[in-house]
N, C-alpha and C positions, 0 to 999 in steps of 0.2 A: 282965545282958545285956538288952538292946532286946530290946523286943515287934516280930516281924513286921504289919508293916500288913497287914488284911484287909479282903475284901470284903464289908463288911454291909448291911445292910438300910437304905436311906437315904442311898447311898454318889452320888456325881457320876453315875457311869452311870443310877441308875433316875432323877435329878433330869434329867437329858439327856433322857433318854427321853421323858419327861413334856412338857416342850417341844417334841420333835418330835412325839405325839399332837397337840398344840394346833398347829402349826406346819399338819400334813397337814390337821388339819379343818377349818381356815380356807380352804387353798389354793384350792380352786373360787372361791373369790368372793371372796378379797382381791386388793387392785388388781394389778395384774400389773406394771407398772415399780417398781422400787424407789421408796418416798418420800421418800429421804435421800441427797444425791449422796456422793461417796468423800472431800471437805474436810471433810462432817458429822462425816460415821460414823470421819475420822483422828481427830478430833479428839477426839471420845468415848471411842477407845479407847488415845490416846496418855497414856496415865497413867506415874508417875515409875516405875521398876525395882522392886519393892518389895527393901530390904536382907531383907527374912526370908520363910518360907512364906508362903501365903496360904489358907485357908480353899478345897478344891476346894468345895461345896459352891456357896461367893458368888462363883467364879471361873465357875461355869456359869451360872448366872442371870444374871453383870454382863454377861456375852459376850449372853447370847438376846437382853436388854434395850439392848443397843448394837447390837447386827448386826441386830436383825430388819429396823429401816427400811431398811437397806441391802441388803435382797435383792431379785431380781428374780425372779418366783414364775418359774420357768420350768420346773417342774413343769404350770403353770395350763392347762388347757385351749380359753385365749386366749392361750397365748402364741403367735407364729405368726412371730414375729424368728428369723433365721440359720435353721438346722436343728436343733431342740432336740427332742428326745421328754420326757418324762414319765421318771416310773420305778414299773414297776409292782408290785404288792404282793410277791409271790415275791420278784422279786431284789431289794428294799430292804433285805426280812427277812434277807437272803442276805450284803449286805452290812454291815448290822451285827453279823452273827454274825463276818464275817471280822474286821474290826475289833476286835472281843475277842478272836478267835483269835488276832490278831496273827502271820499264820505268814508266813515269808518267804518263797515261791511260785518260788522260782530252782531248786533241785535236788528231785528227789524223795524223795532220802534224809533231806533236812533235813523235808519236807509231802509225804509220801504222799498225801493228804486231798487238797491245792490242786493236784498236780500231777494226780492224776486226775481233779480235775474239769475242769481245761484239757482233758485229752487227751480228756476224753468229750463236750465241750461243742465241741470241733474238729471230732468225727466228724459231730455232727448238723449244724452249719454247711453242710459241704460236702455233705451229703447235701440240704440244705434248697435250696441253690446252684445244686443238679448242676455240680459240681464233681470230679474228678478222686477218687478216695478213695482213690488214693496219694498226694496231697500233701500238704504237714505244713504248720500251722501256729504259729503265734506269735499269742499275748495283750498287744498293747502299749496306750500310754494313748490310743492315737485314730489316727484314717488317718495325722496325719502322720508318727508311729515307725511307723505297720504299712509305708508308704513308702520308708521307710529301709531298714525291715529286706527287703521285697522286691526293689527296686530295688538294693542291696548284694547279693541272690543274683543278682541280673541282670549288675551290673558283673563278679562273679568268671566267671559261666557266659561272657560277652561277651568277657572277656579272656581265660581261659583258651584256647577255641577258637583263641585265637594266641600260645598258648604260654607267656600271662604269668600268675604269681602274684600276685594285687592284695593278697592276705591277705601276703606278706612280704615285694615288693618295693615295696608302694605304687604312685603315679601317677607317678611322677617317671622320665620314660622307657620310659612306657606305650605302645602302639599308641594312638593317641588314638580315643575313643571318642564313635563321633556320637549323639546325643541329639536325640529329633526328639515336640516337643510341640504340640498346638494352642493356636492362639491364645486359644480361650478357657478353658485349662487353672485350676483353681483352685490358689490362691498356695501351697497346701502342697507341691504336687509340684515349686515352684521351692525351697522352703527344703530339700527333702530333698535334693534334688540336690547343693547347693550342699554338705550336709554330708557328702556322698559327695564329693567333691572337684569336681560335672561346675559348671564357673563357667555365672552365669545369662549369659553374652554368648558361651559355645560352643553354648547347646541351637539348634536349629532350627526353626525356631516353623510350623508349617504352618498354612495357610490353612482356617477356618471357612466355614460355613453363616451365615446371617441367626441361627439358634437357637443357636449355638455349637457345630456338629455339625463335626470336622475331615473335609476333605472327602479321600477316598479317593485320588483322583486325584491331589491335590495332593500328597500323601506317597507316590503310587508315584514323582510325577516325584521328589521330595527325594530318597528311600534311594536310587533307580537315578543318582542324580549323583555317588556314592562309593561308596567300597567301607573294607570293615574291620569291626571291633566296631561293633554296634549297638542303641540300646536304645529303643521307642517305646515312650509313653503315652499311651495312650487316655482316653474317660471314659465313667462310666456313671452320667448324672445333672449335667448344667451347673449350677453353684449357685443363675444364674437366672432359667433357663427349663426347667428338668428334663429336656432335651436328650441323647438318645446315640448316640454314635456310632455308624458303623454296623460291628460287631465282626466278622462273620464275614469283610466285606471287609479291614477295618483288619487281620485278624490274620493272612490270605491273602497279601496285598500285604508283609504285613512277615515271614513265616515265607520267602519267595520268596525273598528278600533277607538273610537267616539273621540279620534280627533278634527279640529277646526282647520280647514284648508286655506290658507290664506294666498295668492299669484301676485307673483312681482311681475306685473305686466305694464312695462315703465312705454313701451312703443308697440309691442306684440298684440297687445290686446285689440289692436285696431283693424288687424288680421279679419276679426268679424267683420269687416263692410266691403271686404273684396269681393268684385265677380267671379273671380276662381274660385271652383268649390275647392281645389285643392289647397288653396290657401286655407279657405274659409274649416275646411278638415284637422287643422294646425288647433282651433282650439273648440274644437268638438270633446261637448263636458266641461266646459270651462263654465259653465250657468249653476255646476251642482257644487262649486266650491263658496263658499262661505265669507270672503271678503277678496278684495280686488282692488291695485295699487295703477294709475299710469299717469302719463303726464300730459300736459296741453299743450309744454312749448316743444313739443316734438311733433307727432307724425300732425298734431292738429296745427301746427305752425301759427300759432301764439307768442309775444314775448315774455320774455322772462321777468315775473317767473307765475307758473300753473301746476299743483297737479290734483289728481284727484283723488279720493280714498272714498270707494263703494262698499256697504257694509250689510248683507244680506239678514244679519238680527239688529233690527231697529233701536230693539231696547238693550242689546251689549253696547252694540254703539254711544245711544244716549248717557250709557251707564258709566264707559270709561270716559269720556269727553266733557260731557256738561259742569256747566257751576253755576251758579247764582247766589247770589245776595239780596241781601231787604234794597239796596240800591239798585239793581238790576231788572226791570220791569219782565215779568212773565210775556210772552208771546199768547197770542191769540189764538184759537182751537184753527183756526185757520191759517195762521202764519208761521213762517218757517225762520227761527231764530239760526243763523251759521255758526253763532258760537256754541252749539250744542252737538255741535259733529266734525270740531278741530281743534287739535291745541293751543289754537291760539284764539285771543278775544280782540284784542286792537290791531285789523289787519286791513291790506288795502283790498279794494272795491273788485278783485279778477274776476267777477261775472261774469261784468262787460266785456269784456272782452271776448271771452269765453262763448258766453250767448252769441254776439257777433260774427263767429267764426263761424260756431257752428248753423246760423242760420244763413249766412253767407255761403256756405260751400253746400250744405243740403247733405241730405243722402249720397246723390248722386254725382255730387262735387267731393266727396270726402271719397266713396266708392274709385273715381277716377286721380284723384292724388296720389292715396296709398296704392292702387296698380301702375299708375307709371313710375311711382318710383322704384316697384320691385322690376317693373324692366330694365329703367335705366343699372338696376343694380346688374342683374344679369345679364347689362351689355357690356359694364364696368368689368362684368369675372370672365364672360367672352374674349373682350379684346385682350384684357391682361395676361388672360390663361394661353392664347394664341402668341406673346412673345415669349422670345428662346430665355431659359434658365428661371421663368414665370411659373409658380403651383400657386393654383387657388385652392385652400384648404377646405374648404368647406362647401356643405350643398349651398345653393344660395337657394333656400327658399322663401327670401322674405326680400329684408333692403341689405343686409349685413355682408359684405365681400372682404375675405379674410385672406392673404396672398403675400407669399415668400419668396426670395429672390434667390437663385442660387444656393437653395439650400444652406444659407451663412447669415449670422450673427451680423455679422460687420459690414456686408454689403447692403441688407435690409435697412438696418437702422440708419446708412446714411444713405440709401435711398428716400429713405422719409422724412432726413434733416433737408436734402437738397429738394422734394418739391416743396417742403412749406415753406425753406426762405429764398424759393423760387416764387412764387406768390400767384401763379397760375391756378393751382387747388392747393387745399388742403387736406391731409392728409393726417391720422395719425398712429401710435403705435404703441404694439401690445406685447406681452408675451406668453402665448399657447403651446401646450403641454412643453413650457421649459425653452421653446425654439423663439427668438424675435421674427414678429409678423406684422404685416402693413395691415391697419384698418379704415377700411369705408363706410359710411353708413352713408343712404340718400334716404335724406326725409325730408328734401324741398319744395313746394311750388313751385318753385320758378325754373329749376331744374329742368333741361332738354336735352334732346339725344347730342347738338352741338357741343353741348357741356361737358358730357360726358368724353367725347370724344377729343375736349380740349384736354382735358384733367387725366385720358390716356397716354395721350401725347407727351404730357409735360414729363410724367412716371417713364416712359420711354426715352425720353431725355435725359430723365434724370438715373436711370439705372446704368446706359453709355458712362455717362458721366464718373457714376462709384466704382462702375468697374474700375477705370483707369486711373483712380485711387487706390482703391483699394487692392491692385493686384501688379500696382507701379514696381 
């Protein structure tokens, strides 16, 4: 009879391992854009099927030695493109332990383990929030399933109020349900929609601020034009200009009107654990909206992927999400089943991780993260806004730094080609009311005032640079 393969000493895991020691101790100071575009790195790795085994061993080293150029350190403490955090020591360790665990994190019965670290890492969430500590959450891979899954407790709590089961008759004959977003809403809250059934040419797009702020007024005139189900979304954090709304009116104006307030608060929502009251003023009333979206592998610097979906009616929540079968063992009056507040049932174990962080960084360690990155942000809009032909668009009242070069098209965009395949920071780029503009976010740990100052520098180098391009 065959010998059982086992785990020895020498085996792919410690050899993995090993690469990512060297992989983390490079990161500070390797270039920050990948150095090998995606035709490179297909091509290196498109090797023939092999007909037999292959050696785990030479399959983990050929992978380090083909993918490395192809990563984009966005761990790095320059990195400053989209909104990306880091990941900090705790929950890394957290998440390769889940990784060997390999446990399936859907029912309790099957991961005791994974489901109570969700249900413990939920509590301090909302306590971190001030957030409701009746309302149940869900661990999905990012705002946009945390999206889903709150706006689906929204659509059932919406219809139901008129009678209808969305969970078993579908849309087809529905009361039609009005959907009312700001204009400068991020794209995720149109893809969720769309896969709740609401089409992007039914939502109601309401009128913004200069900052992307949905102006109050203009959404009491929209809801008071109809009447029926209703579902607003708000935001907490414009992608960019780190803009919010203003919630205790948004959430006033639309509870009047017996609609469900749903926050796309993918990074902003974290705003709550600043020492500045003036931050902490950004989402004053954001506790009387009715469900809430953000994510882990941001401002908590988690890897990818985390996010979270907070749903202050327990029972819309359970009501659009849950399933069961005769196969599926009911959960205990005391245990917390996670497939009953996510779209998904076979998913991996992100508690741990999750838990990790946040027990790792405390109060007082998440408090001091998210403020010195809104320093470093507003050192970021200081020094930039201090060089010649430099506007920074936007207030920075958060981590979000939004900044044009010369008032042109042409010298922006390759300002921002030449620091990324400079590889000093990264940077990257948007276009705001119609004009191309450089954006930053800092949501790193590891991130320091040097850093910032390096990643000025480079942008200062690199604007000399496009001048003399672009005006040859």
């Amino acid at each position: 009879m065959a010998s059982r393969p086992r785990w020895e000493a020498g085996t792919a895991a410690e050899r993995a391992f090993a690469h990512i020691t060297d992989y983390l101790a490079g990161l500070p100071e390797r270039p920050v854009s990948a150095a090998e575009g995606y035709a490179k790195i297909h091509a290196r790795l498109s090797v023939p099927l092999p007909a037999g085994s292959t050696d785990p061993l030479e399959i983990v080293d050929e992978l380090a030695a083909a993918a490395e150029p192809g990563l984009a350190a966005t761990g790095s403490p320059r990195f400053f493109g989209y909104v990306i955090g880091g990941t900090v020591p705790a929950a890394l360790a957290a998440d390769l332990m889940a990784v060997a665990w390999d446990q399936n994190a859907g029912l309790a019965s099957l991961s005791p383990a994974a489901a109570a670290a969700e249900a413990v890492a939920g509590v301090w969430i909302k306590e971190l929030l001030g957030l409701p500590a009746t309302a149940s959450v869900g661990i999905t891979t990012g705002t946009q399933m945390a999206h889903v899954t709150a706006l689906g407790a929204a659509r059932h709590r919406a219809l139901a109020r008129y009678g209808w089961d969305v969970e078993a008759e579908g849309l087809h004959g529905a009361p039609p349900v009005r959907v009312f977003v700001g204009a400068a809403r991020h794209t995720t809250v149109d893809a969720a929609l769309r896969l709740l059934g609401f089409g992007s040419r039914r939502l109601t797009v309401v009128d913004t601020d200069d900052a992307g702020r949905m102006r109050p007024q203009a959404l009491r005139a929209a809801v008071a034009a109809g009447t029926g189900p209703a579902i607003v979304v708000a935001q907490a954090g414009e992608i960019n200009t780190g803009a919010f709304d203003a919630m205790g009116q948004i959430c006033a104006i639309s509870h009047e009107h017996g609609a469900w307030v749903h926050v796309d608060g993918a990074f902003g929502l974290w705003a709550a654990v600043s020492a500045s009251a003036r931050r902490r003023a950004l989402v004053a009333g954001i506790d009387q909206a009715d469900s809430w979206a953000t994510d882990g592998h941001k401002w908590l610097n988690l890897a990818y992927d985390c996010g979270i979906a907070i749903v202050a009616d327990e029972r819309a929540h359970r009501a659009a999400m849950s399933t069961r079968a005769p196969y599926i063992p009911p959960p205990a009056a005391d245990e917390h089943d996670p497939l009953e507040w996510t779209p998904e049932f076979s998913r991996r174990a992100r508690g741990f991780a999750l838990y990790a962080a946040l027990r790792s960084l405390g109060r007082a360690g998440l408090t001091d993260l998210v403020d010195r990155c809104c320093a470093h942000a507003r050192r970021l809009a200081d020094a930039l806004g201090a060089l010649d032909g430099v506007a920074v668009l936007n207030d920075v009242e958060l981590n979000q730094v939004l900044v044009r070069i010369d008032d042109d098209d042409a010298t922006t965009a390759a300002v921002i080609e030449l620091v990324v395949t400079g590889g000093e920071a990264l940077v990257s780029g948007t276009v705001w009311h119609r004009a191309v503009a450089m954006r930053l976010s800092v949501c790193n740990w590891m991130t320091t005032e040097a850093d910032v100052d390096r990643a000025v520098a480079a942008i200062a180098a690199a604007i000399a640079d496009a001048r003399g391009r672009c005006h040859a």
